[in-house]
C-alpha positions as CSV (number, residue, x, y, z in Angstrom):
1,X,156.7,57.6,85.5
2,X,157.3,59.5,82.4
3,X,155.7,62.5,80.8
4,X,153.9,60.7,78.5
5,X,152.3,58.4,81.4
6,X,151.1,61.6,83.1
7,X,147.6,61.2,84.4
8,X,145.0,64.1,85.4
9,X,143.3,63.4,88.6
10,X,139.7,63.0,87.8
11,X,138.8,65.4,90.7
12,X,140.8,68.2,88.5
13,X,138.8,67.6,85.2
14,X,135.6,67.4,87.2
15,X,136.7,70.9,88.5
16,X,137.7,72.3,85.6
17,X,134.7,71.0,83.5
18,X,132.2,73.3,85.4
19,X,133.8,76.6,84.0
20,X,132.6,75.0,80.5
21,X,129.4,76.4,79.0
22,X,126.5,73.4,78.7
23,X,126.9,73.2,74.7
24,X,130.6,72.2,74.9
25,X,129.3,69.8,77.7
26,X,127.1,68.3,75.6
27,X,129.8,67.8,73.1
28,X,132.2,66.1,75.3
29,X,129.9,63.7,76.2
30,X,131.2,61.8,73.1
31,X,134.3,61.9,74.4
32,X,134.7,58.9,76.3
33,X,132.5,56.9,78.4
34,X,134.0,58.5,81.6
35,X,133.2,61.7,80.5
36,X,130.1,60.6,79.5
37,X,129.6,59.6,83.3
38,X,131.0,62.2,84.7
39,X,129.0,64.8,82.8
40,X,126.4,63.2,84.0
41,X,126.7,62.4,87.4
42,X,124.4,64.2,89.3
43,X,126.8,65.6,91.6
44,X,128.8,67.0,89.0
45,X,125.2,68.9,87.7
46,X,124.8,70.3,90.8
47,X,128.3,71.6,91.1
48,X,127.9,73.0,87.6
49,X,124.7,75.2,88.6
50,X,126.8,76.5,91.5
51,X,129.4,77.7,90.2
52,X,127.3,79.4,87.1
53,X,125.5,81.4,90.4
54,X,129.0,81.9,91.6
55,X,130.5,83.5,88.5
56,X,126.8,84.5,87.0
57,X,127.3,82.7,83.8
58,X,126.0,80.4,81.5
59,X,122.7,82.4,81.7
60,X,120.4,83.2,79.0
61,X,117.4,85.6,78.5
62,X,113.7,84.1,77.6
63,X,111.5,86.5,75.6
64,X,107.8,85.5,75.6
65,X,105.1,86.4,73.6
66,X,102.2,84.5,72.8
67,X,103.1,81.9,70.4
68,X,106.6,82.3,70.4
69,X,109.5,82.2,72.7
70,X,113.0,83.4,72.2
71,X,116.5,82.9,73.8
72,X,119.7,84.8,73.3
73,X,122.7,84.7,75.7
74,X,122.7,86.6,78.7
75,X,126.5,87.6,78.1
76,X,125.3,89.3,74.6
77,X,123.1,92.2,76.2
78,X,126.2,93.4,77.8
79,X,127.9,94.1,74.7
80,X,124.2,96.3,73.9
81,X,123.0,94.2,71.2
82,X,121.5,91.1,71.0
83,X,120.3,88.5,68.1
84,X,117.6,86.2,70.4
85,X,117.1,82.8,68.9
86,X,113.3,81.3,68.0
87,X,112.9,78.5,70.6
88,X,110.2,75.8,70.1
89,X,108.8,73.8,73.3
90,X,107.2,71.0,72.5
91,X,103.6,72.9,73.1
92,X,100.4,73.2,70.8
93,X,100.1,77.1,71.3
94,X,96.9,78.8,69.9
95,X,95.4,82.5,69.9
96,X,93.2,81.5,72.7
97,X,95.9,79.8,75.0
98,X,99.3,81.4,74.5
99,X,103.0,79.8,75.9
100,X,103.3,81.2,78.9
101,X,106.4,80.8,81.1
102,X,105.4,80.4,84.8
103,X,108.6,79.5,86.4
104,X,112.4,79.0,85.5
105,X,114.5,77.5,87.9
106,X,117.7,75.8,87.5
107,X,117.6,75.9,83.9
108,X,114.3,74.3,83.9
109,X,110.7,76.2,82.5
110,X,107.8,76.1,83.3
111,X,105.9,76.2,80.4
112,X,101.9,76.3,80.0
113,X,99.0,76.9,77.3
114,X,96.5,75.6,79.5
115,X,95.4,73.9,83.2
116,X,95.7,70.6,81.1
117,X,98.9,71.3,78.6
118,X,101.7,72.1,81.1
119,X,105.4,71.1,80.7
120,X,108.7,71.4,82.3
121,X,111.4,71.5,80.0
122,X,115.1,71.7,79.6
123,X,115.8,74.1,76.7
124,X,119.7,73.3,76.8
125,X,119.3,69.6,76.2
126,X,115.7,70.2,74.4
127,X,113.8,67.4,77.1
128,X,111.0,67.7,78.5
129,X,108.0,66.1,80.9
130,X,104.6,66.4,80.5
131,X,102.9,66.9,83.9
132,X,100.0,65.0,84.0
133,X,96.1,66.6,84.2
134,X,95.0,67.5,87.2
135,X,91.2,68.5,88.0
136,X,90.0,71.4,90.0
137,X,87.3,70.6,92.8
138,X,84.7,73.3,92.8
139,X,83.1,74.5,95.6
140,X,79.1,74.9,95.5
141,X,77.5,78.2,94.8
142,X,79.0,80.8,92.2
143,X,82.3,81.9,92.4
144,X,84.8,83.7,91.2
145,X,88.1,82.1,90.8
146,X,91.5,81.9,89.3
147,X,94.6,80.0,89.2
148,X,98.0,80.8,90.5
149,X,101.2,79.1,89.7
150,X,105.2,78.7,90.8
151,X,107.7,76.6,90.1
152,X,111.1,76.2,92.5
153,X,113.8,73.1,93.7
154,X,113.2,71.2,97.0
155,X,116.6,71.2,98.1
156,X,116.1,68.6,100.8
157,X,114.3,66.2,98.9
158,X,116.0,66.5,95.7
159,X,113.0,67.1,93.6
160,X,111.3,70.0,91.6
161,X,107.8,70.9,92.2
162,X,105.0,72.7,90.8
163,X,103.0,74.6,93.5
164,X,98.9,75.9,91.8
165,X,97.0,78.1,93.8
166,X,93.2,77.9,92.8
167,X,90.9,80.4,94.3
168,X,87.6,81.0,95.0
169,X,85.4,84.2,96.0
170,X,82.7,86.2,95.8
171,X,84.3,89.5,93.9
172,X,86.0,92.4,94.8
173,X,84.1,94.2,97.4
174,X,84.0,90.9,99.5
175,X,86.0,89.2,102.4
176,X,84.9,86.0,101.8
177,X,87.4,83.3,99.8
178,X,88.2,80.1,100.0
179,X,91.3,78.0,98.1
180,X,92.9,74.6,97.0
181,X,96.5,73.6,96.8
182,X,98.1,71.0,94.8
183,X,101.8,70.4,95.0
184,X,103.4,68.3,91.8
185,X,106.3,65.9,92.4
186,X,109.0,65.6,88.9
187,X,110.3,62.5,90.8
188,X,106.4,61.1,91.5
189,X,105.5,62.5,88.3
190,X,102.3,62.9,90.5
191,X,100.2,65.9,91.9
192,X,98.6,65.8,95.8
193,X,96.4,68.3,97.5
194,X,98.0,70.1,100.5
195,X,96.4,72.5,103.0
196,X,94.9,75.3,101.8
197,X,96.7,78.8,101.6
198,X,95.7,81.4,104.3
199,X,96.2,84.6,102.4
200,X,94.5,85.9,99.2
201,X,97.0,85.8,96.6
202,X,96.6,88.7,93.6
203,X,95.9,87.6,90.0
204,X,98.7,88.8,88.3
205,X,99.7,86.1,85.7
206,X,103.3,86.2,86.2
207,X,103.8,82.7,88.0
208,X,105.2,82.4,91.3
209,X,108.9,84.1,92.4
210,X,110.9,81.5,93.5
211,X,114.2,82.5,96.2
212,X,115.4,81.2,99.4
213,X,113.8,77.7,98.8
214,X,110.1,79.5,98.7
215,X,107.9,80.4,96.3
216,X,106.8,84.0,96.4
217,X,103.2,86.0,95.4
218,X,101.7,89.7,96.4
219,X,98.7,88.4,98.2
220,X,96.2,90.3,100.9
221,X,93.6,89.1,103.9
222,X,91.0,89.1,101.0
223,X,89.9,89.9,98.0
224,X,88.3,93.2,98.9
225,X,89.8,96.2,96.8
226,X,92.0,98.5,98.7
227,X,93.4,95.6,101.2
228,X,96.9,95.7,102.2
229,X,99.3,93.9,99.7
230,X,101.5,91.4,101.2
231,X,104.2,89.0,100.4
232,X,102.9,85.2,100.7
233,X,105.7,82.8,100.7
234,X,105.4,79.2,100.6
235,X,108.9,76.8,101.4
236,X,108.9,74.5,98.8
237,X,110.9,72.1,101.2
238,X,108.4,71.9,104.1
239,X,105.6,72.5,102.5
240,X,104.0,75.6,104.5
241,X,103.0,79.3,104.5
242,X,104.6,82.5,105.8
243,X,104.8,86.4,105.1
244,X,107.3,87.6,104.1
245,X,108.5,90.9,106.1
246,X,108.7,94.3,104.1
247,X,111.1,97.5,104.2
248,X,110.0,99.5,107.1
249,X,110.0,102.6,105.0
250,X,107.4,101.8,102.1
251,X,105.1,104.5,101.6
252,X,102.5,106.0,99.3
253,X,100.2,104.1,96.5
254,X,102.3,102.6,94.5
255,X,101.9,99.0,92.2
256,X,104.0,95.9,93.8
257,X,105.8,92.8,92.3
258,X,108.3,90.9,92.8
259,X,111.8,89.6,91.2
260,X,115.0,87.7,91.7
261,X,118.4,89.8,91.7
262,X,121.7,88.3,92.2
263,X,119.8,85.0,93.7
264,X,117.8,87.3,96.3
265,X,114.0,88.1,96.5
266,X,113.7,91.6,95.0
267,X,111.1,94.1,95.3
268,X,110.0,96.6,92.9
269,X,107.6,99.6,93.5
270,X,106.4,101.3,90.7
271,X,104.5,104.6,91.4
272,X,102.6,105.1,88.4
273,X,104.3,107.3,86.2
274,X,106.8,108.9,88.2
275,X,109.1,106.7,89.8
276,X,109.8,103.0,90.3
277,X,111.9,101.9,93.8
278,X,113.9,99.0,93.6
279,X,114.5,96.8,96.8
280,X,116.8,93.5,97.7
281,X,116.7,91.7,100.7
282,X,120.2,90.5,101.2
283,X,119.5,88.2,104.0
284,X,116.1,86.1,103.4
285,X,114.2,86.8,105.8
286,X,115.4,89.5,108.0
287,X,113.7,92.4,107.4
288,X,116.7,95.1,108.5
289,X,118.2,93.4,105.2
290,X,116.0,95.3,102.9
291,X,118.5,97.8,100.3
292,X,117.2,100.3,98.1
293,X,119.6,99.5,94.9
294,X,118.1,102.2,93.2
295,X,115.2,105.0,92.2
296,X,114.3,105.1,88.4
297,X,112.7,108.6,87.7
298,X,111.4,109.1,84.3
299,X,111.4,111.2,82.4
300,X,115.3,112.4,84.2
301,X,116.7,108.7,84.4
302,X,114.9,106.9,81.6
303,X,112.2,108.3,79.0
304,X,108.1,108.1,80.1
305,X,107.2,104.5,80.8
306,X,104.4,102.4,82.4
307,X,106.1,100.1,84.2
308,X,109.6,99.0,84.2
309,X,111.0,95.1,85.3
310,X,114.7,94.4,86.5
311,X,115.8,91.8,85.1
312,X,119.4,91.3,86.5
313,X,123.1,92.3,87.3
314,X,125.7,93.4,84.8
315,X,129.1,91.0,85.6
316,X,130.4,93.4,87.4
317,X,127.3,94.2,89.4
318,X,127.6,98.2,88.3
319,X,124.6,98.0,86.2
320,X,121.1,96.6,86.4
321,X,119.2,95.3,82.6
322,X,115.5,96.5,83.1
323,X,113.0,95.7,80.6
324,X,110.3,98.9,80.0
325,X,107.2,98.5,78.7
326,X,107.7,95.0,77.5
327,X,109.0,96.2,74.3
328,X,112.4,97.2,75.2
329,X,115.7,96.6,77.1
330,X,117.7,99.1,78.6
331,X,121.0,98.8,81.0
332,X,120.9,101.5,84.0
333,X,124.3,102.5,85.8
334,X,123.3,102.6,89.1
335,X,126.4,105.0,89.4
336,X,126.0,107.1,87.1
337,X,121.7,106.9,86.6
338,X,122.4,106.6,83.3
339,X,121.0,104.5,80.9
340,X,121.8,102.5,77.3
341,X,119.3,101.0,75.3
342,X,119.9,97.6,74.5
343,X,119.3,96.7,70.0
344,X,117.7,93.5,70.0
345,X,117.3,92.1,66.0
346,X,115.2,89.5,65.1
347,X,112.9,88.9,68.3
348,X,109.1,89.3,68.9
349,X,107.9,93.1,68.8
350,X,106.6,93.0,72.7
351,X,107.8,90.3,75.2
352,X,108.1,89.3,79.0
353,X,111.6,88.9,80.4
354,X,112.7,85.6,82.1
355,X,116.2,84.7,83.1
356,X,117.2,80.9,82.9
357,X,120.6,79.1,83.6
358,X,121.8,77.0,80.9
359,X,122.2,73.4,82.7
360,X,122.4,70.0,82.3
361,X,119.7,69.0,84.8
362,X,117.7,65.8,83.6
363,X,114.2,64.8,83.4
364,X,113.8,62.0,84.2
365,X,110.2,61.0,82.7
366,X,110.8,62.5,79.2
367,X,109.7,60.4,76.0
368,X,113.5,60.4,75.4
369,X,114.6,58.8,78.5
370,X,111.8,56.2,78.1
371,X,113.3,55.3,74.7
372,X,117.4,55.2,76.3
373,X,115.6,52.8,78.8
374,X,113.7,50.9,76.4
375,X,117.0,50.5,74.3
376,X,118.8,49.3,77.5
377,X,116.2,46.5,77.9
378,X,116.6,45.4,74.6
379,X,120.3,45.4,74.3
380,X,120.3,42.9,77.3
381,X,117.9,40.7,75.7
382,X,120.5,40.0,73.1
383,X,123.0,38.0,73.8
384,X,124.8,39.0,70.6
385,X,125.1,42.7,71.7
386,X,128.3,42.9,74.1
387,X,130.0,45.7,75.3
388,X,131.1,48.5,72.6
389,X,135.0,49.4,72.4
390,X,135.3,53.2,73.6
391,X,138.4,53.6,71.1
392,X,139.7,57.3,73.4
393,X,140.6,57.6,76.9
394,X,139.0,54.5,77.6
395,X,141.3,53.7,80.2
396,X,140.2,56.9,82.1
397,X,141.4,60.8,82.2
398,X,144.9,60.5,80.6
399,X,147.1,63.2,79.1
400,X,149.4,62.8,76.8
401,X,152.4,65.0,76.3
């Protein structure tokens, strides 16, 4: 066989194709139809996801604020400065009922203005599914009650859920509260109500933590003030509750929340106004495999602040990118405590911080997969509309020298 005959095995391209970020994907969809398969393949997706978590790539930074949401590469904020881009969801956002992003996962948001106006959407490839309404059942008597979110991947099942937590009780300086569950299927495109959820989970607006195949919350035993917080987990596979264990040596009042770091469950505790403790749990689970990465201290690490969010690991894991105040970014060397401030032009004044991986994931409900299928249907009603020529590499992956 010559040179010129020389053929690449298509296991190399596959291989090679996952270093590539999703816009050049999308662009060598047009290359030929077995790239167009291939790129689409859904095992080729999911070996694209995991090697972006591998090499923590191909990630981008959301900023939120009301109506507006930005993106700007995640790769930019390393070099200090950063020019976010205006995104626009297809979402009818108002004064009264804001975008908010409740979830990312796989390079998938959740995005919601309302109980009634919720999406998940791909902001790579711009699709999108509408989740369908969903009512809440009221228990009898007046209550109290809120609404709590998370979004994750059923790894088992090979489906993306929505989890909503709706609660119901009697105030603060009660015990009493009772709950109701739904769990929404993307491949049912349908919602069901599950058992109820044991703990009391806080109202804090910030959606669900999702890590370890579980979606995480600071809950208590009830709604009375001055409970012990908690961490509530519920796996997304199976479908059931559990706490998750905490470091041994937390102490003193301090506010609670959670966060993802390098694909662990993180913990951050923020004692107001002096310093904010930052924990990872390298082994889900285990509770001996709680680290303290790091202690903030303001005003010697970082100038006064309220409260302070990590957001996630520099490439070469030396540096964390914390957002302060929800007006700023700021890289701290967990070396050196030193900090950088990160120059963001163009984005929104005051923002929340969510990380999402650029991926090629589909929906498979979106208005433009109904119109691809719709197309399909009527192509094969036509007997007149054969098979198109694909005029390069139609043959299959070949290389010419």
């Amino acid at each position: 066989m010559s040179e010129r005959d020389a053929h690449i095995p298509a296991e190399v391209i596959s291989y090679l194709l996952t270093f590539l970020p999703v816009k050049s994907l999308l662009r060598f969809k047009c290359v030929s139809k077995p790239w167009l398969a291939l790129i689409n393949s859904p095992d080729f997706i999911k070996n694209h996801i995991s090697r972006s978590l591998k090499t923590n790539r191909n990630l981008t930074i959301i900023l939120g604020y009301a109506s507006s949401i930005y993106s700007a590469d995640f790769d930019s904020f390393q070099d200090n400065v950063a020019y976010p881009t205006k995104l626009t969801p297809p979402l009818s956002p108002s004064i009264d009922a804001p975008i908010l992003v409740l979830g990312s996962c796989n390079g998938l948001l959740f995005l919601s203005t309302t109980l009634k106006d919720s999406i998940i959407w791909n902001p790579s490839t711009r699709k999108h599914q509408k989740l369908p309404p969903t009512s809440i059942e009221y228990p009898c008597g007046r209550f109290v009650w809120h609404s709590e979110t998370g979004f994750g991947y059923d790894s088992v099942h090979d489906d993306y859920k929505v989890v909503r937590v709706t609660q119901f009780h009697l105030g603060w300086e009660d015990d009493f509260f009772q709950n109701e569950v739904k769990v929404y299927s993307l491949n049912s495109n349908q919602w069901r109500k599950i058992q109820d959820c044991p703990y009391f989970i806080r109202y804090l607006k910030l959606g669900g933590t999702f890590a370890g195949d579980a979606l995480h919350w600071i809950a208590g035993n009830s709604p009375r003030l001055g409970t012990a917080n908690q961490v509530a987990a519920f796996d997304i596979r199976s479908e059931e509750w559990h706490l998750l264990p905490l470091p041994k040596t937390l102490a003193g009042d301090f506010f609670m929340n959670l966060v993802v770091l390098g694909e662990c469950i993180g913990l951050f505790c923020n004692y107001y106004r002096d310093h904010v403790d930052f924990w990872v749990m390298k082994e889900y689970g285990v509770r001996e495999s709680w680290i303290k990465i790091c202690s903030v201290v303001q005003p010697t690490h970082i100038q006064s602040f309220e409260q302070v969010k990590p957001i996630g690991y520099s490439n070469d894991g030396k540096q964390v990118l914390l957002e302060q105040n929800s007006s700023c970014l700021v890289w701290f060397d967990l070396q050196e405590k030193s900090v950088k401030s990160v120059r963001i032009h163009g984005g929104p004044k005051y923002f929340n911080t969510d990380v999402c991986l650029a991926s090629l994931v589909k929906l498979p409900y979106s208005d433009v997969q109904q119109v691809h299928q719709k197309k399909k249907t009527q192509d094969r009603g036509n007997p007149k509309a054969g098979p198109k020529r694909d005029d390069f590499l139609s043959s299959g992956f070949k290389l010419v020298l």
